[in-house]
C-alpha positions as CSV (number, residue, x, y, z in Angstrom):
1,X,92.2,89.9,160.2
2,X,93.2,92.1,162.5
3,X,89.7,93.5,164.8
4,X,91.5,97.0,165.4
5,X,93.2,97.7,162.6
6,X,93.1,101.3,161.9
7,X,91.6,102.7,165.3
8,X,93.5,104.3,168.1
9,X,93.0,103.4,171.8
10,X,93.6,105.6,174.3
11,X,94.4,102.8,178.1
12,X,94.0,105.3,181.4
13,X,95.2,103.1,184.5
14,X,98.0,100.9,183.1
15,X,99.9,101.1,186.5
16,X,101.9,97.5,186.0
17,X,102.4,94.2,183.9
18,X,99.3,93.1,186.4
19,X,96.8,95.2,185.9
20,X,93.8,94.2,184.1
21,X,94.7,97.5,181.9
22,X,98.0,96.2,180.8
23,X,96.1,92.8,179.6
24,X,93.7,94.9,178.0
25,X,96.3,97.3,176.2
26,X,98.3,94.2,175.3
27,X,94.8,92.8,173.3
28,X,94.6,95.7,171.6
29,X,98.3,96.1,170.3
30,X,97.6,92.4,169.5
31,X,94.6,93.0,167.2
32,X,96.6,96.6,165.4
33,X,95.3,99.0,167.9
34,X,97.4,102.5,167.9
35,X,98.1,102.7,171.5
36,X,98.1,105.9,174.0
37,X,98.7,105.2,177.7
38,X,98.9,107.6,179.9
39,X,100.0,107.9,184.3
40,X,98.8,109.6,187.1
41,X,102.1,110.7,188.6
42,X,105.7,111.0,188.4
43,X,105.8,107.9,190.9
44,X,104.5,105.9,187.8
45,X,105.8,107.4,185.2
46,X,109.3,105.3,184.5
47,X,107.5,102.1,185.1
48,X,104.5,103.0,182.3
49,X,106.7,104.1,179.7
50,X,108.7,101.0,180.4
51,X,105.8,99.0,179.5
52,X,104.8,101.5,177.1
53,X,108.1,100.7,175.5
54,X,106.9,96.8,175.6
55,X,103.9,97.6,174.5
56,X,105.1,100.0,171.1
57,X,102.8,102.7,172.6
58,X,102.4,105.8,170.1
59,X,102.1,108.3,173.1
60,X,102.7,108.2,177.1
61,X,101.7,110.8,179.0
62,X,100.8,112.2,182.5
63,X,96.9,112.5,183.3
64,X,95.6,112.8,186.9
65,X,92.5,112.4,186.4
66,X,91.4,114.3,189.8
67,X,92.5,117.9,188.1
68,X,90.1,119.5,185.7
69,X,93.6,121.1,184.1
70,X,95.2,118.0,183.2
71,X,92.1,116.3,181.9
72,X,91.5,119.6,179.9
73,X,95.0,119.3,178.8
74,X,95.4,115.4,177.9
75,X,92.6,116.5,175.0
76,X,94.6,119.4,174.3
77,X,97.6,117.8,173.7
78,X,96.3,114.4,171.6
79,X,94.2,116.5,169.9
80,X,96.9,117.8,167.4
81,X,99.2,115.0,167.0
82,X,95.7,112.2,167.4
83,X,92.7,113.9,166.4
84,X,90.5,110.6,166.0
85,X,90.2,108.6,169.1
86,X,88.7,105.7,168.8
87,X,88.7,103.4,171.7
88,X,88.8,105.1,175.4
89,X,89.9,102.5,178.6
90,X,89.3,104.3,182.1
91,X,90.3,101.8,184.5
92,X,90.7,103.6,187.3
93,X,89.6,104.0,190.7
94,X,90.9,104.6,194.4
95,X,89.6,104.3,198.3
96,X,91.5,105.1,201.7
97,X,92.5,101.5,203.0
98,X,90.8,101.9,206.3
99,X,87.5,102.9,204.5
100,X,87.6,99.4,202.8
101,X,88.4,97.4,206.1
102,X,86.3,99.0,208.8
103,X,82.3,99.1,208.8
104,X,80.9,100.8,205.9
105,X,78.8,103.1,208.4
106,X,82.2,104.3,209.5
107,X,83.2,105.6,206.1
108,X,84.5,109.5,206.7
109,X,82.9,111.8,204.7
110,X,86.0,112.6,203.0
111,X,86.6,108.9,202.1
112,X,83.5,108.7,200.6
113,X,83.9,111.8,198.5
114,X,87.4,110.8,197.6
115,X,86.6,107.3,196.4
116,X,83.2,108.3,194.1
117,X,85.5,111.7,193.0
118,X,88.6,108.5,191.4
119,X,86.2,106.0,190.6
120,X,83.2,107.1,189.0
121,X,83.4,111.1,188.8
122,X,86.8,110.3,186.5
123,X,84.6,108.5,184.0
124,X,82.6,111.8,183.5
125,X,85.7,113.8,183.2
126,X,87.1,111.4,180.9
127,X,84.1,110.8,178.7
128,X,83.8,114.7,178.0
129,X,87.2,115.8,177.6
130,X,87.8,112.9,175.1
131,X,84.1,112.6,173.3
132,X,85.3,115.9,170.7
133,X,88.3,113.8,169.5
134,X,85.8,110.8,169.1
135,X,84.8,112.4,165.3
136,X,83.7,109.2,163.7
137,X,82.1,107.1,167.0
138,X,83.7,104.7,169.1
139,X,84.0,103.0,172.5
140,X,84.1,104.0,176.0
141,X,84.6,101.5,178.3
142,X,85.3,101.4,182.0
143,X,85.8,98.5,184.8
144,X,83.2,97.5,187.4
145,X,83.0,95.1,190.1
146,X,80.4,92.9,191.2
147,X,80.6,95.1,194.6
148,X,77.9,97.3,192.4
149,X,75.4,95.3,192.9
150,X,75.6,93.0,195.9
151,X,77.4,92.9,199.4
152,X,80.9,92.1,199.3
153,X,82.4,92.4,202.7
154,X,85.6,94.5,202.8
155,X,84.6,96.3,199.6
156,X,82.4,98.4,201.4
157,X,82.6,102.4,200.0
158,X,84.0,101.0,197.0
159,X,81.2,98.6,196.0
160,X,79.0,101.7,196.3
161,X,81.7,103.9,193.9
162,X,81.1,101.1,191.6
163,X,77.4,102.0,191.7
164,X,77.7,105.3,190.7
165,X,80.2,104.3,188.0
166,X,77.8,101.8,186.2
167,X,75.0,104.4,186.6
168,X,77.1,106.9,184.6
169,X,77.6,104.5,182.0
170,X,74.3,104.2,181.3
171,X,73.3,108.1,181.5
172,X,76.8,108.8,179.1
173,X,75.2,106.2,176.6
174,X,72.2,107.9,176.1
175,X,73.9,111.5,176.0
176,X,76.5,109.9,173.1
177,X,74.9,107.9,171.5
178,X,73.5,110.2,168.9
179,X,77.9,110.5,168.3
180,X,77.3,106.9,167.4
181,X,79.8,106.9,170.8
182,X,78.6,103.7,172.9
183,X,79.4,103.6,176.7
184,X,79.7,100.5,178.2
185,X,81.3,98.9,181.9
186,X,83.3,95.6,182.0
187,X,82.3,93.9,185.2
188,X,85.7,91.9,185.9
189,X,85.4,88.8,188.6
190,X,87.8,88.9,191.5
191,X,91.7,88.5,189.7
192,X,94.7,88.6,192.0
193,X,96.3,92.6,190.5
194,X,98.0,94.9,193.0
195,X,95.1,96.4,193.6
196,X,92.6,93.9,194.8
197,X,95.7,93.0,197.2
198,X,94.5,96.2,199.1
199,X,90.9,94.4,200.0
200,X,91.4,92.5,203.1
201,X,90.7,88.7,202.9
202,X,91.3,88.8,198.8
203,X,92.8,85.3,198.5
204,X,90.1,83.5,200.6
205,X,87.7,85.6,198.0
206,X,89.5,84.1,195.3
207,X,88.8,80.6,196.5
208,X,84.9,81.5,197.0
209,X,84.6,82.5,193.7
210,X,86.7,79.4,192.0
211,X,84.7,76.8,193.9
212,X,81.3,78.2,193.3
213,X,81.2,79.5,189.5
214,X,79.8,77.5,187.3
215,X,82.9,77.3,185.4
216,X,84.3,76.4,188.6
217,X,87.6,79.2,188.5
218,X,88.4,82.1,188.5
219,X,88.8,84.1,185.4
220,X,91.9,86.1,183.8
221,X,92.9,88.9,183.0
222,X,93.3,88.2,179.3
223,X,89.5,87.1,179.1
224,X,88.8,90.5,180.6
225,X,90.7,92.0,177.7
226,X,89.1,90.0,174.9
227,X,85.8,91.3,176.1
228,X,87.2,94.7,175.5
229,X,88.5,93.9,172.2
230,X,85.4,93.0,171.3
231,X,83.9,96.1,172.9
232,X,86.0,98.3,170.9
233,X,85.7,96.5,167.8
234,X,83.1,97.0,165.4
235,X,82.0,93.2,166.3
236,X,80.5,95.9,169.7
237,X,78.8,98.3,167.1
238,X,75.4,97.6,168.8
239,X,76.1,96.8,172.4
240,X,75.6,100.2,174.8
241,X,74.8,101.2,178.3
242,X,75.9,97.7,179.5
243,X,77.9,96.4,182.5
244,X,79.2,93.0,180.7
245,X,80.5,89.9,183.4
246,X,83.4,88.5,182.8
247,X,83.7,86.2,186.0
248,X,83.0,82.7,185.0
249,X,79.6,83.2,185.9
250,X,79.9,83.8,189.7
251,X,77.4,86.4,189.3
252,X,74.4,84.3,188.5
253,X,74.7,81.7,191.6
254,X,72.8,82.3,195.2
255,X,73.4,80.6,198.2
């Protein structure tokens, strides 16, 4: 049986065939998920209605989520054609380069705004633009990092975006809640996509991680997307305000 059958998932951040937001879109066309992806630009948008194409999305569409008007218009314009969303992705988020690489006390004050106003303001804009099309409940889900919570070096004003992201998921689950509309983070160990490329030093993190989990690897993509499968599946009915790890356990080991 199919675990999505019937419900309509809405993927923000699908940006190529390596993005953990692909995987996850992929799971959910897998298990009868109605898809809707959607692009920040016109620099992405021939590549995500390619995959979109791949994929048999219902709807692609443009969404920078950094302007109140297209956020405002993304629920204007599924509303009529999709008016029961069940299953929200926000994978996105965004930090200057140099921010990342030089000492996190050196983080401009534009950098820092810039990186909590893609990575963890979005999430708000997301949740309440979308939430009225929610009419019978749902999911909204977004992706952490470990970086929330402890010292990564070279993650720097991104680690503490990622704080401010898993915070908001747990003051959005108690506001929907009562919409039977649970809010919940994915906390993804480190997986080689285009954008981890950006943090400096991500291949020797890579080997960290595989040589101390307990599982002893890394994890994949498509055991990120199974989580959110599950997530958005009425299997998740009960599960709210959490930051889940999928990492092969890295997060539970000290020195």
């Amino acid at each position: 049986m199919s675990l999505l059958a019937g419900k309509t998932a809405l993927v923000l951040g699908v940006a190529n065939r390596w993005s953990i937001a692909y995987a996850i879109a992929q799971a959910f066309r897998r298990e009868g998920a109605t898809l809707l992806l959607s692009y920040q630009g016109e620099r992405l948008k021939r590549s995500v209605e390619e995959l979109g194409a791949e994929l048999g999305a219902a709807k692609v569409f443009q969404c920078d989520v950094s302007k109140d008007e297209e956020l405002a218009a993304m629920a204007a314009t599924l509303g009529p054609e999709f008016p029961k969303i069940d299953i929200v992705v926000h994978s996105i988020a965004f930090a200057n380069a140099e921010d990342l690489s030089r000492p996190f006390s050196e983080t401009s004050r534009e950098g820092f705004k810039l990186a909590h106003e893609v990575s963890a303001w979005s999430l708000v804009g997301v949740a309440k633009a979308v939430a009225p099309l929610m009419t019978e409940g749902g999911a909204i889900m977004t992706l952490s990092y470990l970086g929330a919570v402890r010292v990564l070096e070279n993650y720097n004003v991104m680690g503490v975006a990622k704080a401010a992201l898993e915070s908001s998921v747990r003051y959005l689950a108690a506001e929907f809640g009562a919409k039977n509309i649970r809010v919940n983070a994915i906390s993804a160990g480190a997986i080689k996509t285009a954008a981890a490329r950006g943090i400096k030093d991500f291949s020797k993190m890579l080997e960290v991680v595989a040589s101390r989990s307990p599982m002893k690897r890394n994890c994949t993509p498509a055991e990120v997307a199974d989580t959110a499968v599950f997530l958005g599946s009425d299997l998740g009915r009960g599960v709210t305000g959490n930051t889940i790890y999928v990492d092969a356990g890295y997060q539970i080991m000290a020195l």
